[in-house]
PyMOL commands that place a pseudoatom at each C-alpha (Angstrom):
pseudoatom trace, name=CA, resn=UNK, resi=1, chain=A, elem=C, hetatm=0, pos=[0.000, 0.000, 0.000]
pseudoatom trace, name=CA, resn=UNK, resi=2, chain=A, elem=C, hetatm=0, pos=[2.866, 2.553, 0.805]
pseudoatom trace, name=CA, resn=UNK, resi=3, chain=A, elem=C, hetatm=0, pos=[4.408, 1.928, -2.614]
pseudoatom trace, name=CA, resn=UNK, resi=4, chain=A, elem=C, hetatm=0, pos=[1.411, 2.146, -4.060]
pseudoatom trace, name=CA, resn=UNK, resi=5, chain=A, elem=C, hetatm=0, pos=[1.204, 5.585, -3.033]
pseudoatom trace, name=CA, resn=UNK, resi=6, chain=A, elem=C, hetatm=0, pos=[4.376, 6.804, -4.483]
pseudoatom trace, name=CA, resn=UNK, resi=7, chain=A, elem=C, hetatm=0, pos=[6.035, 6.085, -1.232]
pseudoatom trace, name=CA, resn=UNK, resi=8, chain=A, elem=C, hetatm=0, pos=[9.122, 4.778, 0.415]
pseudoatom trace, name=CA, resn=UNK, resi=9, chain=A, elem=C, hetatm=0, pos=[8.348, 1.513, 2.952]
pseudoatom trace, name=CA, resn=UNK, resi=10, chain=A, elem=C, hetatm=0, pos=[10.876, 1.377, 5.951]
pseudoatom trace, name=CA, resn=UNK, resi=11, chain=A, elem=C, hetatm=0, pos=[10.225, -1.497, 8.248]
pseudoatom trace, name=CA, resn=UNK, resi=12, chain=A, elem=C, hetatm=0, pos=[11.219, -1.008, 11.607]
pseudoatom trace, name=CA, resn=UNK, resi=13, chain=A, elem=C, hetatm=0, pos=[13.270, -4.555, 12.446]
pseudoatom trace, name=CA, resn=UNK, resi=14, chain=A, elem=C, hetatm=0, pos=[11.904, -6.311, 16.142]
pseudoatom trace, name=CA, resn=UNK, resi=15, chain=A, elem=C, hetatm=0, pos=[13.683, -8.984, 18.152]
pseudoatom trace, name=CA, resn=UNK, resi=16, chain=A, elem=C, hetatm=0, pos=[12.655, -12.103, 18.235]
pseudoatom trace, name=CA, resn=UNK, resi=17, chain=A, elem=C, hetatm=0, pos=[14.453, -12.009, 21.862]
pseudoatom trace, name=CA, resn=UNK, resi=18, chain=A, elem=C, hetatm=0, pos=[12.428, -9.411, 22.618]
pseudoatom trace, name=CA, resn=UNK, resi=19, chain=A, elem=C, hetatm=0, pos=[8.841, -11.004, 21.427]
pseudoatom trace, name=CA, resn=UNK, resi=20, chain=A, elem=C, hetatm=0, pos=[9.001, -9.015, 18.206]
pseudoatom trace, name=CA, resn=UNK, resi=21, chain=A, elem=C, hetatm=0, pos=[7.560, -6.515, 20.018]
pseudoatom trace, name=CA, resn=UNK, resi=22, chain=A, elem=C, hetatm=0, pos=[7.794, -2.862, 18.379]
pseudoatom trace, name=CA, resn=UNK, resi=23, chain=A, elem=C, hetatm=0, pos=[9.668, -0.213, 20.897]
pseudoatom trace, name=CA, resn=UNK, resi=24, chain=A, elem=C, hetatm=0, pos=[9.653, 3.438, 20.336]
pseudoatom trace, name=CA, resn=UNK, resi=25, chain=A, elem=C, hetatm=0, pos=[13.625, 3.198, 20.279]
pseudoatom trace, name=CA, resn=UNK, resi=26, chain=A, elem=C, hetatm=0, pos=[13.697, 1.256, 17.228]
pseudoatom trace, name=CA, resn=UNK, resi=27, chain=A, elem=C, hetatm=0, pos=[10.896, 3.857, 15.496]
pseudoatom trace, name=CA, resn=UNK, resi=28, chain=A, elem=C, hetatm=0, pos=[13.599, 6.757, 16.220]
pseudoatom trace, name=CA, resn=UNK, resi=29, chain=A, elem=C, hetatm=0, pos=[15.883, 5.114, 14.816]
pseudoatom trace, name=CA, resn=UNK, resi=30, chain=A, elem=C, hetatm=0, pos=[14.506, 4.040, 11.406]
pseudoatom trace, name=CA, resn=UNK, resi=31, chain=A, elem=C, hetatm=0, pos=[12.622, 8.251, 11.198]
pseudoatom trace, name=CA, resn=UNK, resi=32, chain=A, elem=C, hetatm=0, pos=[14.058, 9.993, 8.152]
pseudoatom trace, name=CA, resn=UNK, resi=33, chain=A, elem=C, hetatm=0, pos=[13.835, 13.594, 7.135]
pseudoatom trace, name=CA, resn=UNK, resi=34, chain=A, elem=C, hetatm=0, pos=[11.591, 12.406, 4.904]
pseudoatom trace, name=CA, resn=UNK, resi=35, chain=A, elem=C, hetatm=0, pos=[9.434, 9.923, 7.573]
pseudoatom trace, name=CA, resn=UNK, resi=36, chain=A, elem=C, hetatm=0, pos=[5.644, 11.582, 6.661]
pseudoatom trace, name=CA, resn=UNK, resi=37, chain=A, elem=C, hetatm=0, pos=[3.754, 8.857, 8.430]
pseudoatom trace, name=CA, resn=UNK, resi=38, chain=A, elem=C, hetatm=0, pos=[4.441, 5.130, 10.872]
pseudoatom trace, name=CA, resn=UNK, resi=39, chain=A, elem=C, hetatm=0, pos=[1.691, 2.225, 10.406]
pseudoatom trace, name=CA, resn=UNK, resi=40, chain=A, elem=C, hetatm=0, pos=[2.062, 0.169, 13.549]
pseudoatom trace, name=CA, resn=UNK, resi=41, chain=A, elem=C, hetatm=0, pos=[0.030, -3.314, 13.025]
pseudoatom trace, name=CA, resn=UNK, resi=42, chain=A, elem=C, hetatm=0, pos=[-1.014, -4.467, 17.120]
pseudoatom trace, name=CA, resn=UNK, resi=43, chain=A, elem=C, hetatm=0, pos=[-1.492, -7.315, 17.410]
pseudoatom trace, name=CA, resn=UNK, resi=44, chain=A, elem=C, hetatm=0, pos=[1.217, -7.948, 14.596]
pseudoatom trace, name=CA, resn=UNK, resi=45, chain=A, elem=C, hetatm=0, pos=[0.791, -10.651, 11.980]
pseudoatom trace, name=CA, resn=UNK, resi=46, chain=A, elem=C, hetatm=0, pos=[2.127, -13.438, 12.149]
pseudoatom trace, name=CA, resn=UNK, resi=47, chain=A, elem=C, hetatm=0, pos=[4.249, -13.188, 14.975]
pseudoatom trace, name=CA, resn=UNK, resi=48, chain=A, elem=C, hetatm=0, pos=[0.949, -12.150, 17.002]
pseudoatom trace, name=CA, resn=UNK, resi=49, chain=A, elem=C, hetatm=0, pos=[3.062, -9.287, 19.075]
pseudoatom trace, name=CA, resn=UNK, resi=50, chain=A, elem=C, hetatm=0, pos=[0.977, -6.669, 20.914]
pseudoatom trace, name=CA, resn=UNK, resi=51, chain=A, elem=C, hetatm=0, pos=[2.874, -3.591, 21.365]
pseudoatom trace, name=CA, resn=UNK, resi=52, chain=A, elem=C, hetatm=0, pos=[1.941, -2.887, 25.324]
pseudoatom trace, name=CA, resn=UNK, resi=53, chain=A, elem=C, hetatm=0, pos=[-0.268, 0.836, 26.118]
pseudoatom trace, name=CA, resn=UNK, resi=54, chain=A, elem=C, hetatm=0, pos=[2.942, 2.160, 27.778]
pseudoatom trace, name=CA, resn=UNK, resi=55, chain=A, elem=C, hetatm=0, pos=[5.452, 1.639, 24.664]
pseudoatom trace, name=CA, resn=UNK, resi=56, chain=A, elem=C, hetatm=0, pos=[3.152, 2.901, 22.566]
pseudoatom trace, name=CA, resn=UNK, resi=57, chain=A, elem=C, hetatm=0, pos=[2.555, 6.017, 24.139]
pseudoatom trace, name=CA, resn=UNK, resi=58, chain=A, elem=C, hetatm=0, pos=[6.175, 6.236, 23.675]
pseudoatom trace, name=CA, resn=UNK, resi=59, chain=A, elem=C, hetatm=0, pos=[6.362, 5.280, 20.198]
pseudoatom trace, name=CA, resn=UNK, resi=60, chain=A, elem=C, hetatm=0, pos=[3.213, 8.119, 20.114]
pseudoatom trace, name=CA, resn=UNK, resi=61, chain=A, elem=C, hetatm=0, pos=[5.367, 11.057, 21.984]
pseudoatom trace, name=CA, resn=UNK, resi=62, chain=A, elem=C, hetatm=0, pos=[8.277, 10.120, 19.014]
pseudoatom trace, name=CA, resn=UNK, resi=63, chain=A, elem=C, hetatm=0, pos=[5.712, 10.665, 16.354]
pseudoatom trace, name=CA, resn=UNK, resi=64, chain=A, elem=C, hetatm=0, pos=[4.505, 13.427, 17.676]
pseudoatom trace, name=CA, resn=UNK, resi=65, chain=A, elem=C, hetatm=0, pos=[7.646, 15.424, 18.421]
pseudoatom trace, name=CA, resn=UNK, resi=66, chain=A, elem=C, hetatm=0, pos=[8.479, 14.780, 14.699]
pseudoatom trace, name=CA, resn=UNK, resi=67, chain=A, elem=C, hetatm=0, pos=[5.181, 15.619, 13.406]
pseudoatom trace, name=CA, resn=UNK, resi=68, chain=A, elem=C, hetatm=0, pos=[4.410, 12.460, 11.820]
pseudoatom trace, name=CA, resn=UNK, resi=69, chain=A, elem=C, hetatm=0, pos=[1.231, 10.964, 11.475]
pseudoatom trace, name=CA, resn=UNK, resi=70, chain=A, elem=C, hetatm=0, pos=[0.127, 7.812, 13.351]
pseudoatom trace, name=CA, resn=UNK, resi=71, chain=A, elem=C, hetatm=0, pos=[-1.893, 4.639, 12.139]
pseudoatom trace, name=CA, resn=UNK, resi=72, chain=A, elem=C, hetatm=0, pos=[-2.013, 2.078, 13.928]
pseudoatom trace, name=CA, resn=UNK, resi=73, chain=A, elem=C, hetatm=0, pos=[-4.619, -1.086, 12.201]
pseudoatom trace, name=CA, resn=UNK, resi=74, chain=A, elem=C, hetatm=0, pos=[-6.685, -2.537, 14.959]
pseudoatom trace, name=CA, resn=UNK, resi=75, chain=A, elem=C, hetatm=0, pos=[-8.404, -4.807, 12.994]
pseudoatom trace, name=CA, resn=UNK, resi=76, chain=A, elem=C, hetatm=0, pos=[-7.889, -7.275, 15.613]
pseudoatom trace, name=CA, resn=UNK, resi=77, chain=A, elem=C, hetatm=0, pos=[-9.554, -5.612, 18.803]
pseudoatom trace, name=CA, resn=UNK, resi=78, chain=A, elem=C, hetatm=0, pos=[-10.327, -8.395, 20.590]
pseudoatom trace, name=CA, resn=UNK, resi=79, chain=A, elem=C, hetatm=0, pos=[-8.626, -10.788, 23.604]
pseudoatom trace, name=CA, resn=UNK, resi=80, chain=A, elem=C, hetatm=0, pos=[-5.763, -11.974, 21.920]
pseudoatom trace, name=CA, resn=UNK, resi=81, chain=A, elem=C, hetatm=0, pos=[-3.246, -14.269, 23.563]
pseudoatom trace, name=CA, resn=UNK, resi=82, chain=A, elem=C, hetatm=0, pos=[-4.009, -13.511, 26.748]
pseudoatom trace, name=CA, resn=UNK, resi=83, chain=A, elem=C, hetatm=0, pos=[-3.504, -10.003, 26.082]
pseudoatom trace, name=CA, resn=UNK, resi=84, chain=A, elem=C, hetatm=0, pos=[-6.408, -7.368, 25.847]
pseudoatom trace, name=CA, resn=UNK, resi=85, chain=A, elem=C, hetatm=0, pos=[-5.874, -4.945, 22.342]
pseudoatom trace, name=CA, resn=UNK, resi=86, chain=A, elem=C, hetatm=0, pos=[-7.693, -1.985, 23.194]
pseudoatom trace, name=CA, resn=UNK, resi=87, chain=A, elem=C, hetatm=0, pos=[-7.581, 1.295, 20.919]
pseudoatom trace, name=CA, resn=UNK, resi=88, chain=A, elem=C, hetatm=0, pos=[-4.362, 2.428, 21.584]
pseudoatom trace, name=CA, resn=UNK, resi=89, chain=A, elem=C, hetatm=0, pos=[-5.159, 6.039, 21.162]
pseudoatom trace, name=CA, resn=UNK, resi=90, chain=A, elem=C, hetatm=0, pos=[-6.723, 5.681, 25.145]
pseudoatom trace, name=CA, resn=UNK, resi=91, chain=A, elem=C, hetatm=0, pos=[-2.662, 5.321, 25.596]
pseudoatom trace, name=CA, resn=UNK, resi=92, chain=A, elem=C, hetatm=0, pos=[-1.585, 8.239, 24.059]
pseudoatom trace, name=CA, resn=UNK, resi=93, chain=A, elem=C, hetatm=0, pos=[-4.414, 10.226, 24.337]
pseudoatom trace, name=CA, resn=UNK, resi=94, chain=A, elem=C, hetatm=0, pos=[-3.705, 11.303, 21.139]
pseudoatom trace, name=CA, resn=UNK, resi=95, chain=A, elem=C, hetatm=0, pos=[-5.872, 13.965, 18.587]
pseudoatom trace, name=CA, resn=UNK, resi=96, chain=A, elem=C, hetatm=0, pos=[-5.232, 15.110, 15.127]
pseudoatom trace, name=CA, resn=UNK, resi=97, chain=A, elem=C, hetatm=0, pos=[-1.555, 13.009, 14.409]
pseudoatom trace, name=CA, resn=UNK, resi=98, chain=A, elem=C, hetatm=0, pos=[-3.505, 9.872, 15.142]
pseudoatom trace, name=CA, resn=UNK, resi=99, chain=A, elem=C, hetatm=0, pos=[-5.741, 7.572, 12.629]
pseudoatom trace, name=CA, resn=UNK, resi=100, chain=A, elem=C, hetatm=0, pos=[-6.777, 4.552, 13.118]
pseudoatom trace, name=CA, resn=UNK, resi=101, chain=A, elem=C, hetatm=0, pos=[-7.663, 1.811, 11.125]
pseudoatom trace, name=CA, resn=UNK, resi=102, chain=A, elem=C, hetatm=0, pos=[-10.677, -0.929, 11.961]
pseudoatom trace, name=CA, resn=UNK, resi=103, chain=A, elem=C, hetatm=0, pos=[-12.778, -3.988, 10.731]
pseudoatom trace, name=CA, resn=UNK, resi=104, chain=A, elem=C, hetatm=0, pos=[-15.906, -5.133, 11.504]
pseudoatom trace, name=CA, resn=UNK, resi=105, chain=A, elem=C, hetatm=0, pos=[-15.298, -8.905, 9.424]
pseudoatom trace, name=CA, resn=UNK, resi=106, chain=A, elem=C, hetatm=0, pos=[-12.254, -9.879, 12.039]
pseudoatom trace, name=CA, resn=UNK, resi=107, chain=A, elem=C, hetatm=0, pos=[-13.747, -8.424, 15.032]
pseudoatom trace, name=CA, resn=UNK, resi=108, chain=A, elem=C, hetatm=0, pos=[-16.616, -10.157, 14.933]
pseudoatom trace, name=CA, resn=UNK, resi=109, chain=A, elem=C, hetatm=0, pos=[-16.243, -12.865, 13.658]
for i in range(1, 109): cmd.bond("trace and resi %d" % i, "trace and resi %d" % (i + 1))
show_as sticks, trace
zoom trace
């Protein structure tokens, strides 16, 4: 979809070691000049890591003090391994920089 757009994709590596778990750390490090916008998948597919509310309001405040936009795609908003995906933008308490992305078909199904 990002290419599709004219775009640029940069994936943001995770550690296995770490649960492939996204951490705001790694998002600094991968922003470029030209870093418009970060799509954060939670719960992630297939490695079914949840980025936890704390980390990302962190990965939020990074985003926001670079004035890039935020998607995350919470498509999967239900229980999942044990682990309860709520909207993350409860975390960050976030306003305009923030989008978010849904589905009725996975949710309920």
């Amino acid at each position: 979809m990002v290419m599709y757009t004219g775009a640029t994709p940069v994936p943001v590596m995770t550690d296995p070691s770490d649960g492939f778990r996204l951490r705001a750390e790694a998002v600094a490090r991968a922003i470029t000049p030209r870093t418009k916008l970060l799509i954060v998948n939670s719960p992630s597919n297939p490695s079914g890591a949840v980025v936890p509310a704390d980390e990302f309001a962190r990965i939020y405040e990074v985003c926001r003090a670079k004035s890039i936009w935020l998607l995350t795609d919470e498509c999967y908003s239900i229980s999942y391994m044990e682990t309860k995906s709520r909207s993350r933008s409860r975390a960050c308490r976030a306003r305009n920089e923030y989008h978010l992305a849904g589905s009725l078909s996975k949710t309920f199904a």
